[in-house]
HTML snippet that shows the backbone in 3Dmol.js (N, CA, C, O; Angstrom):
<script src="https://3Dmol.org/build/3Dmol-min.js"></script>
<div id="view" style="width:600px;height:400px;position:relative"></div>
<script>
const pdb = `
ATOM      1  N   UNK A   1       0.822  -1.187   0.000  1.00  0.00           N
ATOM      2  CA  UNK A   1       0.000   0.000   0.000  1.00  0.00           C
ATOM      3  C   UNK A   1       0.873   1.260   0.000  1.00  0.00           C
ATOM      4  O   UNK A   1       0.528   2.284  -0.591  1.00  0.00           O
ATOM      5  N   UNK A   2       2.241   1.121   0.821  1.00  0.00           N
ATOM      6  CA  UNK A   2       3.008   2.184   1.023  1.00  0.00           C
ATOM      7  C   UNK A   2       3.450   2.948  -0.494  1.00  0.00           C
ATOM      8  O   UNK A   2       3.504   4.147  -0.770  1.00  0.00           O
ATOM      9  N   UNK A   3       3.730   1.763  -1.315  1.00  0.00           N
ATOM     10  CA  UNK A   3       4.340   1.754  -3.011  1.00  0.00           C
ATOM     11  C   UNK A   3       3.398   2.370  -3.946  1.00  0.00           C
ATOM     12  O   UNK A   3       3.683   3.066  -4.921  1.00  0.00           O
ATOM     13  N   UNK A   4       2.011   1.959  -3.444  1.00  0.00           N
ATOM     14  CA  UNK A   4       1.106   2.422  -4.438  1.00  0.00           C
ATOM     15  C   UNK A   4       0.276   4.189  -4.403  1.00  0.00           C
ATOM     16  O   UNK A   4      -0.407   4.937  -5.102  1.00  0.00           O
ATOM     17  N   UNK A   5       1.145   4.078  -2.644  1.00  0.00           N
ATOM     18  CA  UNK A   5       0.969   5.858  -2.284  1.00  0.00           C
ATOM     19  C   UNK A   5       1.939   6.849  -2.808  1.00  0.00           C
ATOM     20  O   UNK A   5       1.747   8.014  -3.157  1.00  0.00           O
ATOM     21  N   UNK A   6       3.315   5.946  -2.782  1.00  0.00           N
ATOM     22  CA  UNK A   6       4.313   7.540  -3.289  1.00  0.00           C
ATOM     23  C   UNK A   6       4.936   7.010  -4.216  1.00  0.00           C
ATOM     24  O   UNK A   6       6.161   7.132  -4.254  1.00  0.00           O
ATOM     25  N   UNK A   7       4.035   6.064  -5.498  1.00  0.00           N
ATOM     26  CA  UNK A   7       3.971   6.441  -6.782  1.00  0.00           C
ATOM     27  C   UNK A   7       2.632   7.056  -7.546  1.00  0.00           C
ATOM     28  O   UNK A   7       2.380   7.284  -8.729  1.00  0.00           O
ATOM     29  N   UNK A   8       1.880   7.217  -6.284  1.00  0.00           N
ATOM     30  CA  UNK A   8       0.899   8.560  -6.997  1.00  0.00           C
ATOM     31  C   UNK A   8       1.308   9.631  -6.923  1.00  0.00           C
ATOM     32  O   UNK A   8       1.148  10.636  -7.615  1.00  0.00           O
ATOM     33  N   UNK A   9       2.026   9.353  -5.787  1.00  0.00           N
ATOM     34  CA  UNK A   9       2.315  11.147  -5.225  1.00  0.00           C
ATOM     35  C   UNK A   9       3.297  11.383  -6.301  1.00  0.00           C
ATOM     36  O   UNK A   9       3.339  12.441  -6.930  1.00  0.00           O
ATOM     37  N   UNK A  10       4.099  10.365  -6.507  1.00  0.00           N
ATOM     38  CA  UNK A  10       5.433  10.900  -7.729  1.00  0.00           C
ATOM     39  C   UNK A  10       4.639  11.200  -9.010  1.00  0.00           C
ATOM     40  O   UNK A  10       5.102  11.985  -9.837  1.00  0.00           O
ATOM     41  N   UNK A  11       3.509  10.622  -9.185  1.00  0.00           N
ATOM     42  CA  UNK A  11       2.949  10.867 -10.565  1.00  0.00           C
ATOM     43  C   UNK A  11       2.238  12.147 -10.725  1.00  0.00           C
ATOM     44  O   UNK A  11       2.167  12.605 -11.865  1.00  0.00           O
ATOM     45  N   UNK A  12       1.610  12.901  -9.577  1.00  0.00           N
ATOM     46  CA  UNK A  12       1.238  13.807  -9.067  1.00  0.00           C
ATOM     47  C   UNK A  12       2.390  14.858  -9.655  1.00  0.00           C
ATOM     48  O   UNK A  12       2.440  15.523 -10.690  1.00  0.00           O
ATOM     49  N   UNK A  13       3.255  14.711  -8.568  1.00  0.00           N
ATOM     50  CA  UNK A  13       4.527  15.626  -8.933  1.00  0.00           C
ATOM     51  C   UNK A  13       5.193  15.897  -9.775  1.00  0.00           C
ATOM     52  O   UNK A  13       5.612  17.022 -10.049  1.00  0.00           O
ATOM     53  N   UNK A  14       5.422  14.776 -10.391  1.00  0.00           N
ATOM     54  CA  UNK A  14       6.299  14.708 -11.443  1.00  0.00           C
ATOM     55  C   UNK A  14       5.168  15.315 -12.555  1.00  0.00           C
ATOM     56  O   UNK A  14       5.770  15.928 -13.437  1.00  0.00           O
ATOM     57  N   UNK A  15       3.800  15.317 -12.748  1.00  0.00           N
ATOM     58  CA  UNK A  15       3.289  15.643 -13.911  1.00  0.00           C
ATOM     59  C   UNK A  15       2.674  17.054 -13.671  1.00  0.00           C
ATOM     60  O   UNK A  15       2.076  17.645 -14.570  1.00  0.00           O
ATOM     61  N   UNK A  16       2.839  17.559 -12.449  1.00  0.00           N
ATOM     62  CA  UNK A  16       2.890  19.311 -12.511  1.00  0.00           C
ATOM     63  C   UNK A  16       4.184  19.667 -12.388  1.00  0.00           C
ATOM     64  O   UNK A  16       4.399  20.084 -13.526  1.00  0.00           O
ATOM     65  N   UNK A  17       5.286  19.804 -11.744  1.00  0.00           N
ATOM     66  CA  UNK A  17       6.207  19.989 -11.914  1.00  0.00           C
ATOM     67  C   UNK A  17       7.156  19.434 -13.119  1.00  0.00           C
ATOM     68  O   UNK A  17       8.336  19.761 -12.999  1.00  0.00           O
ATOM     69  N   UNK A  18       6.890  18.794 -14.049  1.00  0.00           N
ATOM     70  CA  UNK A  18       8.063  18.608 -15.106  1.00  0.00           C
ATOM     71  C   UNK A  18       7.221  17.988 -16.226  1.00  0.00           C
ATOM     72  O   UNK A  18       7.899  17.157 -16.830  1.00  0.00           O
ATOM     73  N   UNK A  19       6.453  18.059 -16.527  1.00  0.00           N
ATOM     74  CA  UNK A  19       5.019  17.696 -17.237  1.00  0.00           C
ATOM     75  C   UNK A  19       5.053  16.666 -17.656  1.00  0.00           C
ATOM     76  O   UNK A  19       4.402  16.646 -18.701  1.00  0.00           O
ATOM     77  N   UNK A  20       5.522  15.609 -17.395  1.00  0.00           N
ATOM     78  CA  UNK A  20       5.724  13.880 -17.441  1.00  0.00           C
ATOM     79  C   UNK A  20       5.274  13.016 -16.546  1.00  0.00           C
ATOM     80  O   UNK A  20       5.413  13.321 -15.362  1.00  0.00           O
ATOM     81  N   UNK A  21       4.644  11.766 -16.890  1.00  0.00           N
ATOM     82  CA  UNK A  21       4.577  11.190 -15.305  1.00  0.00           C
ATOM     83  C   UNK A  21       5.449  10.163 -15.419  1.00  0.00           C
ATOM     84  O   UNK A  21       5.992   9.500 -16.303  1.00  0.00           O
ATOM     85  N   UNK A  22       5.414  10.233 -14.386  1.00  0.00           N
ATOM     86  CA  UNK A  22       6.564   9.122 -13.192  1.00  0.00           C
ATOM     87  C   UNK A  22       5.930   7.687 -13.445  1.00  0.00           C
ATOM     88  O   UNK A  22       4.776   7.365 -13.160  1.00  0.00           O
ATOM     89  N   UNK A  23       7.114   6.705 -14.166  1.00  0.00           N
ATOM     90  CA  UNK A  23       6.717   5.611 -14.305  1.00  0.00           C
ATOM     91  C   UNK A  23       7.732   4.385 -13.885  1.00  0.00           C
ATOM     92  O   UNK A  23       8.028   3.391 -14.549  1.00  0.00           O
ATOM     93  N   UNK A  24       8.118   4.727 -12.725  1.00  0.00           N
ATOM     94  CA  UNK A  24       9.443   4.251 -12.188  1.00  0.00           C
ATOM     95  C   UNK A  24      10.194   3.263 -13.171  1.00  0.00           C
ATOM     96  O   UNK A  24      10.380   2.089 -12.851  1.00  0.00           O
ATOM     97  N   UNK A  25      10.558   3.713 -14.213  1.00  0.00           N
ATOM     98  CA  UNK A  25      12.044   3.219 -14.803  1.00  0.00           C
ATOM     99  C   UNK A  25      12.254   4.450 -15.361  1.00  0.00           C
ATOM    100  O   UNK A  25      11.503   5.425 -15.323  1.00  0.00           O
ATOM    101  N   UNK A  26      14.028   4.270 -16.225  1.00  0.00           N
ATOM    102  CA  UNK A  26      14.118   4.969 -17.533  1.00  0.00           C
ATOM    103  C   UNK A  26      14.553   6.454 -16.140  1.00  0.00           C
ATOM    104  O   UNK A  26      15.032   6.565 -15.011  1.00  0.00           O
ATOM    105  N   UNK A  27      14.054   7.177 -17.087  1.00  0.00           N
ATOM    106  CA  UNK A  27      14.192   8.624 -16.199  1.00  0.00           C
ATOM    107  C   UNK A  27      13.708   9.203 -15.085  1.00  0.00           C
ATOM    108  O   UNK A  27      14.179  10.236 -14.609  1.00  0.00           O
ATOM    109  N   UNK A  28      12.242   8.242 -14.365  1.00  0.00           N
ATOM    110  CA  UNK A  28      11.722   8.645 -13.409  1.00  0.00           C
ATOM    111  C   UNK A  28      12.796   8.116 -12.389  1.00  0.00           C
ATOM    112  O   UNK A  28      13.316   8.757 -11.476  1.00  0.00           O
ATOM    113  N   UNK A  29      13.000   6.887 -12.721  1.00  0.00           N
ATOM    114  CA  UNK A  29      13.834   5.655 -11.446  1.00  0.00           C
ATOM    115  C   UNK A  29      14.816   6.737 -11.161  1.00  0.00           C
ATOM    116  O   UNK A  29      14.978   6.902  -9.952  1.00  0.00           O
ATOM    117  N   UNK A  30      15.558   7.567 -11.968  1.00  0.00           N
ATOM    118  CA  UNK A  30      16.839   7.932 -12.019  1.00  0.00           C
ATOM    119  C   UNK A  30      16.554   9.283 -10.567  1.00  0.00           C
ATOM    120  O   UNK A  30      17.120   9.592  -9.518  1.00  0.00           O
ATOM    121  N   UNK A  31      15.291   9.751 -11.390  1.00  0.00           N
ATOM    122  CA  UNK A  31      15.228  11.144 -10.241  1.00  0.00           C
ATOM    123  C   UNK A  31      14.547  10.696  -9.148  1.00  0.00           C
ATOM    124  O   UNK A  31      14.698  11.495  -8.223  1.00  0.00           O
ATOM    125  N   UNK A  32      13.558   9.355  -8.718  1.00  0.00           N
ATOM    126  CA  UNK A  32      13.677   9.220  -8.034  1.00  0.00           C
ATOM    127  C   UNK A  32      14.689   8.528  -7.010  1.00  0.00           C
ATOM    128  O   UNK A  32      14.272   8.486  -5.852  1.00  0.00           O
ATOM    129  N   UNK A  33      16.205   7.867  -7.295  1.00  0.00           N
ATOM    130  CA  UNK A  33      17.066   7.554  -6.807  1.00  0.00           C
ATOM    131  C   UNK A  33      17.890   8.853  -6.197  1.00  0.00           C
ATOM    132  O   UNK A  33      18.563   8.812  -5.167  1.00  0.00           O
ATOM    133  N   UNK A  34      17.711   9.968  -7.006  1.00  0.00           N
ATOM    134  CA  UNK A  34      18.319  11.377  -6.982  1.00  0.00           C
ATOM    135  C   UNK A  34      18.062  12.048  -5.478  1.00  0.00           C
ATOM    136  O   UNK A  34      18.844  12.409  -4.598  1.00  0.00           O
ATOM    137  N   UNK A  35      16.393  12.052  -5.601  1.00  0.00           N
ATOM    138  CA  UNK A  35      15.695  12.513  -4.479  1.00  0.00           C
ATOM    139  C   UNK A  35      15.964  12.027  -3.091  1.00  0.00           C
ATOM    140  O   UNK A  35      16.118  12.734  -2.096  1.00  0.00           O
ATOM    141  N   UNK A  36      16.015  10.122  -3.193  1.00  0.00           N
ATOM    142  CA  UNK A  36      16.121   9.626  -2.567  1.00  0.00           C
ATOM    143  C   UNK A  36      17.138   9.985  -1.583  1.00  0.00           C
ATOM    144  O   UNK A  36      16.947  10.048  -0.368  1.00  0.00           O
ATOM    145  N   UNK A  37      18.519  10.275  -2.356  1.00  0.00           N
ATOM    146  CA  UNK A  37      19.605  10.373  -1.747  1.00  0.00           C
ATOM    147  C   UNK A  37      19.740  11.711  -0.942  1.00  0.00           C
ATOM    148  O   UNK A  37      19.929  11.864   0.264  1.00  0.00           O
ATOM    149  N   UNK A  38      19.588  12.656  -1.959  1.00  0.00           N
ATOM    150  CA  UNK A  38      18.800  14.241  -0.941  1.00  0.00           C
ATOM    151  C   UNK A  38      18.311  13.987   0.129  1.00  0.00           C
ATOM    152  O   UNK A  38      18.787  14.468   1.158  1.00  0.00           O
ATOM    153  N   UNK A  39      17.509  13.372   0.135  1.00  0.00           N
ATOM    154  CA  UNK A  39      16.707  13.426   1.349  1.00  0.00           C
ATOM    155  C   UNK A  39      17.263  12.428   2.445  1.00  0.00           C
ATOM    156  O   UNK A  39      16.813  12.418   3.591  1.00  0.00           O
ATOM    157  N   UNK A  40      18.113  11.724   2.079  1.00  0.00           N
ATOM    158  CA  UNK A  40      19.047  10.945   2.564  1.00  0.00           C
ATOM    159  C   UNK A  40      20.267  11.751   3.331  1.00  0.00           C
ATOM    160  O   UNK A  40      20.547  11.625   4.523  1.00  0.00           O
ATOM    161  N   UNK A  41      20.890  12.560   2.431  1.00  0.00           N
ATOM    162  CA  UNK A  41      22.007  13.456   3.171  1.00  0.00           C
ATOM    163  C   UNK A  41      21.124  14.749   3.711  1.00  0.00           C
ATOM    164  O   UNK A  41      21.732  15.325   4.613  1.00  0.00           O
ATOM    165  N   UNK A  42      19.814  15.369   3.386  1.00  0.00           N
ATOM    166  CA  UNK A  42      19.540  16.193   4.282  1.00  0.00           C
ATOM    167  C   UNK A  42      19.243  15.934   5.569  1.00  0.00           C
ATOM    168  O   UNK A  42      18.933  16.962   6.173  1.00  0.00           O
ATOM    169  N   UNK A  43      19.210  14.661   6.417  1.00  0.00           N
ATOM    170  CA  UNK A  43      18.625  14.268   7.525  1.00  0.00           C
ATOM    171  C   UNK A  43      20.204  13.672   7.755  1.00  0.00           C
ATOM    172  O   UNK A  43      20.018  12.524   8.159  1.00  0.00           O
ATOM    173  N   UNK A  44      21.385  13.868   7.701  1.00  0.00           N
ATOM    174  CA  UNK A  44      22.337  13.467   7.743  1.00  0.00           C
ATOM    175  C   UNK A  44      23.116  14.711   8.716  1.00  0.00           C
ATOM    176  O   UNK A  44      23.265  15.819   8.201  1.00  0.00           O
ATOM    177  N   UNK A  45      23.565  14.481  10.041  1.00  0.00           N
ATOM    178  CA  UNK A  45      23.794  15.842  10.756  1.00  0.00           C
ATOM    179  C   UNK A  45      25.128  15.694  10.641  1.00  0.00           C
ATOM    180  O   UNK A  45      25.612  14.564  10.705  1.00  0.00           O
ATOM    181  N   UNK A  46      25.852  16.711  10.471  1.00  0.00           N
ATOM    182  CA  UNK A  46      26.542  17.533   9.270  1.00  0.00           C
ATOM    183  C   UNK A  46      28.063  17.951  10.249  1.00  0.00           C
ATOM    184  O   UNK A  46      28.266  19.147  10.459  1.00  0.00           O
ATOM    185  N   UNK A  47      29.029  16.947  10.783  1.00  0.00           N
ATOM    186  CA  UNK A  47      29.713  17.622  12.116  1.00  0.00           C
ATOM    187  C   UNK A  47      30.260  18.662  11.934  1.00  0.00           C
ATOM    188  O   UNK A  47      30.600  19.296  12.933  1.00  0.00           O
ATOM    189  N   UNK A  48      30.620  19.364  10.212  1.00  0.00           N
ATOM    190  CA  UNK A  48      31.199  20.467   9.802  1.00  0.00           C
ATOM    191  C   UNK A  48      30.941  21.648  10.503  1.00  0.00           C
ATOM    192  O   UNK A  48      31.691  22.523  10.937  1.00  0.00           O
ATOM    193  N   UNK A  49      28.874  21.391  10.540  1.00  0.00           N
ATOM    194  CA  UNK A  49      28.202  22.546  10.730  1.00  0.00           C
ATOM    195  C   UNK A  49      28.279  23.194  12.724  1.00  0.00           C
ATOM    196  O   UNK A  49      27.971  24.322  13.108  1.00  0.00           O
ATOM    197  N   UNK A  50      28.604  22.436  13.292  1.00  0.00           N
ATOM    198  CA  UNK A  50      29.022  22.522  14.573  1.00  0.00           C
ATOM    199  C   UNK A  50      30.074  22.752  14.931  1.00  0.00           C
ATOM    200  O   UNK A  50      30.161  23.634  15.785  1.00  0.00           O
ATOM    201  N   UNK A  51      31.138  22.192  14.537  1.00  0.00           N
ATOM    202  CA  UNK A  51      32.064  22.418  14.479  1.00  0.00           C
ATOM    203  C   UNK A  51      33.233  22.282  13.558  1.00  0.00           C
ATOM    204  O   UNK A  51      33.719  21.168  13.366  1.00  0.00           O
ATOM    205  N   UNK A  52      33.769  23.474  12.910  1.00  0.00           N
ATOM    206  CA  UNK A  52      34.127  23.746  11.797  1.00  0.00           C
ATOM    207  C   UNK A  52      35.621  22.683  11.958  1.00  0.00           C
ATOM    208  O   UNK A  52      35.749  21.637  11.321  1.00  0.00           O
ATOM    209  N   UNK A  53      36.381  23.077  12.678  1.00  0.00           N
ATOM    210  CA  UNK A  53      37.772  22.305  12.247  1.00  0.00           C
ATOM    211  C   UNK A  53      37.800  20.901  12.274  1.00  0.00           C
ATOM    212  O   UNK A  53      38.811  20.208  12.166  1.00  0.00           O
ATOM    213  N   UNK A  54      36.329  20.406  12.463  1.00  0.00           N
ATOM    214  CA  UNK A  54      36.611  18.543  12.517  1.00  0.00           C
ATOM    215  C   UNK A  54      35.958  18.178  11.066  1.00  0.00           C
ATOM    216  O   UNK A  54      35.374  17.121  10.826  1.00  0.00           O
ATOM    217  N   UNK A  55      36.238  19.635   9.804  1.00  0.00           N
ATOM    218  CA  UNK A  55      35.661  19.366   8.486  1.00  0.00           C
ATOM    219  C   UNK A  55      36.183  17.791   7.926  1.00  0.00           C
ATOM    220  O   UNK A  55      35.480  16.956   7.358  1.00  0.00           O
ATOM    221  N   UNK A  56      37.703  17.678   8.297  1.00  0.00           N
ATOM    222  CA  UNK A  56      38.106  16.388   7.897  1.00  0.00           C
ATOM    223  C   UNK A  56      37.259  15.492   7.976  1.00  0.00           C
ATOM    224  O   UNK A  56      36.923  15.037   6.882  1.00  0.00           O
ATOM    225  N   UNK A  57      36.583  14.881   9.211  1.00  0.00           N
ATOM    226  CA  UNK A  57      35.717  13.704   8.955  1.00  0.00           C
ATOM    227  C   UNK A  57      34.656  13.533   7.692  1.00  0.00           C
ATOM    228  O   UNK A  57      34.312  12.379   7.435  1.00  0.00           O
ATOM    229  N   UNK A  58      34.191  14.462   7.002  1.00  0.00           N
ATOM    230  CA  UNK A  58      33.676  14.617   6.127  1.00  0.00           C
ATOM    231  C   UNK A  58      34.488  13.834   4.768  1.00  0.00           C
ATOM    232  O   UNK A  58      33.865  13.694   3.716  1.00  0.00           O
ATOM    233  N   UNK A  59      35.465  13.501   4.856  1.00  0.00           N
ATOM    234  CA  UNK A  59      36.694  13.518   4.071  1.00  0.00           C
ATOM    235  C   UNK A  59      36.400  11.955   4.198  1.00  0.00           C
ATOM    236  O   UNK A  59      35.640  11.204   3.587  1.00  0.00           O
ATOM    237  N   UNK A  60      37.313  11.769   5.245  1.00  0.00           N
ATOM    238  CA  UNK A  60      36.893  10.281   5.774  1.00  0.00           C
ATOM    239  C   UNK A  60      35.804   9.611   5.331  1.00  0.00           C
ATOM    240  O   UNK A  60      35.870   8.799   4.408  1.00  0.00           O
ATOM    241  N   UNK A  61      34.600   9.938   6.028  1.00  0.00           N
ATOM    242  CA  UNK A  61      33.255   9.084   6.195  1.00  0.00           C
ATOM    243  C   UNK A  61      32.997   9.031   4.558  1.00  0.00           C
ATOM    244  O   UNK A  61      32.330   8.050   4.228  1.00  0.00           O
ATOM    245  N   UNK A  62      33.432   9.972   3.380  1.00  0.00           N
ATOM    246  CA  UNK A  62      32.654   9.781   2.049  1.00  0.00           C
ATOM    247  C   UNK A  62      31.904  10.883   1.840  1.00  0.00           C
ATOM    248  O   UNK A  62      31.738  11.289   0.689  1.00  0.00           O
ATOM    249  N   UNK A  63      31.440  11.415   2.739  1.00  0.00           N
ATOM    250  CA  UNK A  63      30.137  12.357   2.800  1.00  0.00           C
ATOM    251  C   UNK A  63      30.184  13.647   1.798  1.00  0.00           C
ATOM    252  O   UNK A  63      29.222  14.157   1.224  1.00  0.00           O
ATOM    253  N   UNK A  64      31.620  14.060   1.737  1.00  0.00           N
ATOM    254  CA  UNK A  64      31.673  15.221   0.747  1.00  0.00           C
ATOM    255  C   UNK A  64      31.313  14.714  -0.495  1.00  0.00           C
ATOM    256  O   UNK A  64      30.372  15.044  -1.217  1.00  0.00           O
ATOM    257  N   UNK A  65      32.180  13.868  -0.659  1.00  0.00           N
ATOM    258  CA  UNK A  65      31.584  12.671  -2.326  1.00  0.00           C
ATOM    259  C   UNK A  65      30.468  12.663  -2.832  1.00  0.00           C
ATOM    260  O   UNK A  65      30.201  12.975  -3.992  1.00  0.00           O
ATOM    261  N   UNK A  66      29.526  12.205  -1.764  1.00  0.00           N
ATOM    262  CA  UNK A  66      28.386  11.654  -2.348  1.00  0.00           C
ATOM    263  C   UNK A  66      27.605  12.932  -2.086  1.00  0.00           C
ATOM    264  O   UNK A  66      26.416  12.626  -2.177  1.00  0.00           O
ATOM    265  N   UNK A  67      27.737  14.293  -1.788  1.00  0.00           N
ATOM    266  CA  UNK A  67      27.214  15.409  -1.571  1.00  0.00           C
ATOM    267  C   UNK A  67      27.498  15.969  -3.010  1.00  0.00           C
ATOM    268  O   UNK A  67      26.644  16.532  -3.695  1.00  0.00           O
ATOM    269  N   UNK A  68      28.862  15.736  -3.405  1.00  0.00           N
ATOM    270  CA  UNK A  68      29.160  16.211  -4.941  1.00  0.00           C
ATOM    271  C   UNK A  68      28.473  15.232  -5.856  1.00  0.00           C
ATOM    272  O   UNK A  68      27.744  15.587  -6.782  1.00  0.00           O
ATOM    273  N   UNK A  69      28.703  14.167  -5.594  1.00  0.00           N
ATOM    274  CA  UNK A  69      28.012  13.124  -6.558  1.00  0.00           C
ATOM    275  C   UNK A  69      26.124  13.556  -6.725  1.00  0.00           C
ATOM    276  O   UNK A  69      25.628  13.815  -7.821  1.00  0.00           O
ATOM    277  N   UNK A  70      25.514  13.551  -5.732  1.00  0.00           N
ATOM    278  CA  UNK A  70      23.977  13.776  -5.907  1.00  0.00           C
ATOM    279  C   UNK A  70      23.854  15.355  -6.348  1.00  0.00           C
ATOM    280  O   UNK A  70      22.990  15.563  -7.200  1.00  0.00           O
ATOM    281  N   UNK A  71      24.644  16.569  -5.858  1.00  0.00           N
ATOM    282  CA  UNK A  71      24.435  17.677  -6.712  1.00  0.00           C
ATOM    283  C   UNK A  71      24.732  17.805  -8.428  1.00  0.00           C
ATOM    284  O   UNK A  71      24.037  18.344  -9.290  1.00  0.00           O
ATOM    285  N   UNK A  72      25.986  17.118  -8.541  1.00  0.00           N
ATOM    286  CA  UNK A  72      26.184  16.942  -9.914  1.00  0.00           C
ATOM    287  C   UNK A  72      25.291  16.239 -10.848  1.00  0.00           C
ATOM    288  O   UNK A  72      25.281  16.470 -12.057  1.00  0.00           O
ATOM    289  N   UNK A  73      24.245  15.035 -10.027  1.00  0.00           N
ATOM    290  CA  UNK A  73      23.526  14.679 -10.997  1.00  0.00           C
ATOM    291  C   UNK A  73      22.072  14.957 -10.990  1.00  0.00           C
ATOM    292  O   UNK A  73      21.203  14.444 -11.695  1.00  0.00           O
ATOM    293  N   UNK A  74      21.919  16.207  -9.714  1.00  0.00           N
ATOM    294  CA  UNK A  74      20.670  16.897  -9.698  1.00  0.00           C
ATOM    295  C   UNK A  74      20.749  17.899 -10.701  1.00  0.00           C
ATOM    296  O   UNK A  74      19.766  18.392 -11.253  1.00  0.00           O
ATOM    297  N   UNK A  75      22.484  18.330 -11.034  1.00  0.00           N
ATOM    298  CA  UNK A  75      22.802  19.688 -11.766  1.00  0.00           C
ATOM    299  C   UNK A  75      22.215  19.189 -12.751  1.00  0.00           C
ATOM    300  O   UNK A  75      21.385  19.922 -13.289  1.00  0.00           O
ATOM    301  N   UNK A  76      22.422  17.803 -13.335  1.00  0.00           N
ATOM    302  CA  UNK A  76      22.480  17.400 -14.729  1.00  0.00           C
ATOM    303  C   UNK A  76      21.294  17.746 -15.074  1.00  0.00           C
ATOM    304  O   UNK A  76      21.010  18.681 -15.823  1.00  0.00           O
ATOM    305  N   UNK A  77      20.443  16.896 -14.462  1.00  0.00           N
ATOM    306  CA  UNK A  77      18.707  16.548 -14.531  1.00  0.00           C
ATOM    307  C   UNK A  77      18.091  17.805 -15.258  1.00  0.00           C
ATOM    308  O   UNK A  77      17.555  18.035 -16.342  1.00  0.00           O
ATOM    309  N   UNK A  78      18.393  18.419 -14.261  1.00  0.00           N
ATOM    310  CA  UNK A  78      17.953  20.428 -13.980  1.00  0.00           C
ATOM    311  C   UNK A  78      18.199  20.433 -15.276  1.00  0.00           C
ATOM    312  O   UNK A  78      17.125  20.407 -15.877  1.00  0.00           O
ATOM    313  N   UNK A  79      19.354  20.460 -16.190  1.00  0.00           N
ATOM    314  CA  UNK A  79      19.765  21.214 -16.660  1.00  0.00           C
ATOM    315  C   UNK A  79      19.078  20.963 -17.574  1.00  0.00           C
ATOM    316  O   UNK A  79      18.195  21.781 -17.834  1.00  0.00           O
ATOM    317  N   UNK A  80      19.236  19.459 -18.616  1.00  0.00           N
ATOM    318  CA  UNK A  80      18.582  18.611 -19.318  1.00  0.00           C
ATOM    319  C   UNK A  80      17.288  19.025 -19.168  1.00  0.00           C
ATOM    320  O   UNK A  80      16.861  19.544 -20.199  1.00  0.00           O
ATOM    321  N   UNK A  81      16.444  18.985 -18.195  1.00  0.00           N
ATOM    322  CA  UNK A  81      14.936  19.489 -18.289  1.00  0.00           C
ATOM    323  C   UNK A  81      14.760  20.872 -18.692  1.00  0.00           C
ATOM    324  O   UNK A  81      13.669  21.193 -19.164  1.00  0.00           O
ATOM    325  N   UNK A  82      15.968  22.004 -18.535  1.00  0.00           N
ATOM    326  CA  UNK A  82      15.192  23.254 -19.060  1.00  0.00           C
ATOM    327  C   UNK A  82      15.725  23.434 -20.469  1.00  0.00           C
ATOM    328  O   UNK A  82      15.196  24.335 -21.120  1.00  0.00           O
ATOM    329  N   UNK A  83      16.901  22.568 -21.177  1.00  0.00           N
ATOM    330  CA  UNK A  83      17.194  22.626 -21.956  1.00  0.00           C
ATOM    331  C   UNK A  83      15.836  21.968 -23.306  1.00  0.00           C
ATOM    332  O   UNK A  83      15.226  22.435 -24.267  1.00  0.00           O
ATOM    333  N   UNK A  84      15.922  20.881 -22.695  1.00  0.00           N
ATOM    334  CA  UNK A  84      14.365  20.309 -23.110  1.00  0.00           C
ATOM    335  C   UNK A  84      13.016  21.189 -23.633  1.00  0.00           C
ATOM    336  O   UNK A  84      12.311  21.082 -24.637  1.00  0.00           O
ATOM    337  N   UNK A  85      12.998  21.921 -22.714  1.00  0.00           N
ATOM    338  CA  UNK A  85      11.917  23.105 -22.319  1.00  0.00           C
ATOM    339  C   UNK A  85      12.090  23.781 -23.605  1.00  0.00           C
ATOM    340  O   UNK A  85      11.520  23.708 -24.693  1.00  0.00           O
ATOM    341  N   UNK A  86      13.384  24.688 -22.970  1.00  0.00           N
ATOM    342  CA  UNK A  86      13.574  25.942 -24.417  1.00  0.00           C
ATOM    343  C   UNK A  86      13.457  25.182 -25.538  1.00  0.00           C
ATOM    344  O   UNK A  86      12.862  25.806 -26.417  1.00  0.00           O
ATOM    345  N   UNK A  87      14.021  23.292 -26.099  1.00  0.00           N
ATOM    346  CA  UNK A  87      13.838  23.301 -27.384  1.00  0.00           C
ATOM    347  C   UNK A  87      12.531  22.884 -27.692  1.00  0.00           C
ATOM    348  O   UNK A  87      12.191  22.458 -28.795  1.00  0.00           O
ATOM    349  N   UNK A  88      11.588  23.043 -26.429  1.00  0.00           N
ATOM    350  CA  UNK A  88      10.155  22.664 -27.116  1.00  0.00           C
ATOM    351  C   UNK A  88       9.449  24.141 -27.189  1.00  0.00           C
ATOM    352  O   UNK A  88       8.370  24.302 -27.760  1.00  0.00           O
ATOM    353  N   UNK A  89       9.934  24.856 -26.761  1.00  0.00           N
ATOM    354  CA  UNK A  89       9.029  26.366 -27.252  1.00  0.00           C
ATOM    355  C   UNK A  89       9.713  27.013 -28.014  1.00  0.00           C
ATOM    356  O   UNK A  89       9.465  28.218 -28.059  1.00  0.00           O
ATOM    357  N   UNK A  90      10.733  26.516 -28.823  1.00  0.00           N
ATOM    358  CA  UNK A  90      11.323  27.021 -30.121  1.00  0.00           C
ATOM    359  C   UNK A  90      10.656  26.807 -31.591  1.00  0.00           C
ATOM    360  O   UNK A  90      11.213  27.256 -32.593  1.00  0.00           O
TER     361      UNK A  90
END
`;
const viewer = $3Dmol.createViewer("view");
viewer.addModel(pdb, "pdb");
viewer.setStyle({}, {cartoon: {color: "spectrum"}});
viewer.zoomTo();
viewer.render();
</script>
């Protein structure tokens, strides 16, 4: 029941916000793996943010990585979708 709730909600979302619906493979799977992880490192408490000189562990644990890794392929998405955009109102 849980599956069949937040793939409405993704279909919901995904088809006002990016005018496609969400059909978990292909390109939806991708942004929803994207999201996933967001929301994954936003609930992730941050020891940088407390205290600045123990930034190293960040280093260590991976965490900067996969902070660059999920922005870079949120950058992509983004980008690809407005590029998309402009060549459909051309």
């Amino acid at each position: 029941m849980t599956d069949m709730f937040a793939t409405l909600t993704n279909n919901v979302v995904c088809r006002v916000a990016l005018g496609w619906k969400y059909d978990g493979a292909g390109e939806g799977k991708r942004v929803a793996e994207l999201l996933g992880e967001l929301l994954e490192l936003l609930g992730i408490d941050n020891l940088r943010d407390y205290i600045p000189w123990l930034a190293w562990n960040n280093i260590i644990t991976g965490l900067d990585d996969k902070v660059d890794r999920v922005a870079k392929g949120m950058d992509e998405f983004l980008e690809g979708l407005v590029e998309e955009r402009m060549d459909r109102y051309k």
